[in-house]
C-alpha positions in Angstrom: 78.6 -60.0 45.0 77.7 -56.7 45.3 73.7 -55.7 45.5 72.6 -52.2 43.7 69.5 -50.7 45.0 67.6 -47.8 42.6 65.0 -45.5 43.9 63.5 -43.3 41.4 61.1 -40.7 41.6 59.4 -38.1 38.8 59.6 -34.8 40.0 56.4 -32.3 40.0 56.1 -30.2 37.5 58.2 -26.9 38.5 59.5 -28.5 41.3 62.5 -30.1 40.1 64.8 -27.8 41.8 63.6 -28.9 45.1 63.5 -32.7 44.0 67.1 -32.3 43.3 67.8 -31.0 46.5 66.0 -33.9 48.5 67.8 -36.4 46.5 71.1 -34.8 47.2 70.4 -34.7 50.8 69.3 -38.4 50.6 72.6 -39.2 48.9 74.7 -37.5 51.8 72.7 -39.0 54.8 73.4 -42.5 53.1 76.8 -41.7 52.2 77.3 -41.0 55.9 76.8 -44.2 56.7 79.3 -45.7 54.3 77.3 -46.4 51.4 78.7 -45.7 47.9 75.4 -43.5 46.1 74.6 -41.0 43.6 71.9 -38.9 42.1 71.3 -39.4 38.6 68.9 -38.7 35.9 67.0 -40.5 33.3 67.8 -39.1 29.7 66.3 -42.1 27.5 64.1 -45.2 28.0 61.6 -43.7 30.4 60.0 -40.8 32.0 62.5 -38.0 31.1 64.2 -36.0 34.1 63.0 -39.1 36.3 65.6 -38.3 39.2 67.2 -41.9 40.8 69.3 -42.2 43.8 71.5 -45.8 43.3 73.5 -46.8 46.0 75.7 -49.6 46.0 76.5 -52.3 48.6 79.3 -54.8 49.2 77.0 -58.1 49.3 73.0 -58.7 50.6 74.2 -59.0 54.0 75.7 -55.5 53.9 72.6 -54.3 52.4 70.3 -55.5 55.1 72.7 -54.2 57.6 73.2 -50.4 56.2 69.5 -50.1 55.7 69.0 -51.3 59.1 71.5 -48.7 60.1 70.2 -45.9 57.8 66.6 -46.5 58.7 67.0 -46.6 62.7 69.0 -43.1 61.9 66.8 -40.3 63.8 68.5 -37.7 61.1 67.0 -40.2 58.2 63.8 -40.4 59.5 63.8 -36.8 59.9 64.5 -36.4 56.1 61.9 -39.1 55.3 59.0 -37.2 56.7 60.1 -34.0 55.1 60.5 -35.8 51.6 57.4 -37.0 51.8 55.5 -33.6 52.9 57.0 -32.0 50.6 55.6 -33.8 47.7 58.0 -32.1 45.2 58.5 -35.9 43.5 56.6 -39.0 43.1 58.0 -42.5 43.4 58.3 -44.5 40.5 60.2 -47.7 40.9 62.4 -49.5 43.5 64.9 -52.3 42.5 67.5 -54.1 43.8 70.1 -56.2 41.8 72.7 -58.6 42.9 75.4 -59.1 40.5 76.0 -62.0 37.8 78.8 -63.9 39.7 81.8 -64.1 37.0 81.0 -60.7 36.0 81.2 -58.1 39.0 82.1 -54.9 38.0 83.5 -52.6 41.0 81.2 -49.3 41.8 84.2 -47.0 41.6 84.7 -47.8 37.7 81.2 -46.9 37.1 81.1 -44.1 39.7 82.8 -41.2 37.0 80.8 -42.1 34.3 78.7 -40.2 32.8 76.2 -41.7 31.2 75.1 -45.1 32.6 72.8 -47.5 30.0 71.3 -50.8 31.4 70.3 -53.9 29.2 67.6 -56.0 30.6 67.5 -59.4 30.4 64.9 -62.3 30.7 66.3 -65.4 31.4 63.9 -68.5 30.2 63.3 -71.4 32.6 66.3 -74.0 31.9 68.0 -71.3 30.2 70.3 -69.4 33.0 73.7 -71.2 31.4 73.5 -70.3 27.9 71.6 -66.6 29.3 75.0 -66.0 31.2 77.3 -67.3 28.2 75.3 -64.6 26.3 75.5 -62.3 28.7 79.6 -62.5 29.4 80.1 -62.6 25.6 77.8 -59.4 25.1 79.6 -57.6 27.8 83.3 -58.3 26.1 82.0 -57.2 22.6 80.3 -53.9 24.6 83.9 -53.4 26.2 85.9 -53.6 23.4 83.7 -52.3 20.8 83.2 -49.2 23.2 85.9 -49.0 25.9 82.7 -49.2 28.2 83.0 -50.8 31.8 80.0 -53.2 32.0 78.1 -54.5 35.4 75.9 -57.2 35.0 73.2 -57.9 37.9 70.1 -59.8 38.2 67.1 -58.7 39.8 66.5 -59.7 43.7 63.0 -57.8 44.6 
């Protein structure tokens, strides 16, 4: 199942241009080391303009192995430590989600989209089956009401 991990920052006011260009930089250097990201923005449901780098893994082993990679990367740590003196955006959130298993989606039939909307569900204690029943019926009304393509994850951090 595949793990997605969002980073999100707000940018400083007038500095958005520069924010932009740390996250795109952020999105090559992981992209070099065979990650799947992007940069995108937040339009509704938040913070407008809240920049977001997701980044997509094949399974939680690959995860803890590419950030292992990504973080040991001298050109990474480089980046880090500008990023942060820069202080042209300020961290807002970081998540991780594994996927519902039954109801992977694949990152390349989300990757052209462009406008992403997440759903957020709590599942009660003793509840998980009739949750994911929900959950998988939801997504095939969504997909044929829409023509959307539809990832469901869970929350791992």
């Amino acid at each position: 199942m595949a793990v997605i991990s969002l980073s999100a920052f707000e940018p400083v006011l007038g500095k958005v241009v520069e924010a932009v260009s740390l996250m795109k930089e952020a999105q090559e250097l992981m992209t070099a080391h065979g990650v799947n990201a992007q940069v995108v923005s937040l339009v509704r449901g938040g913070v407008q303009g809240t920049l977001s780098l997701v980044a997509e893994y094949a399974d939680a082993a690959a995860y803890g192995a590419l950030m292992d990679e990504v973080n040991a990367d001298e050109g990474w740590q480089s980046f880090m430590a500008r990023a942060q003196s820069a202080a042209v955006a300020q961290p807002v959130r970081s998540v991780d989600y594994a996927e519902l298993p039954g109801l992977e989606l694949s990152f390349d039939a989300i990757a052209s989209s462009t406008v992403a909307m997440a759903s957020i569900f709590r599942i009660r204690d003793g509840q998980l089956e009739r949750s994911l029943d929900r959950i998988q019926r939801w997504k095939a009304i969504r997909s044929e009401e829409h023509t959307s393509e539809l990832q469901s994850q869970f929350r791992i951090s």
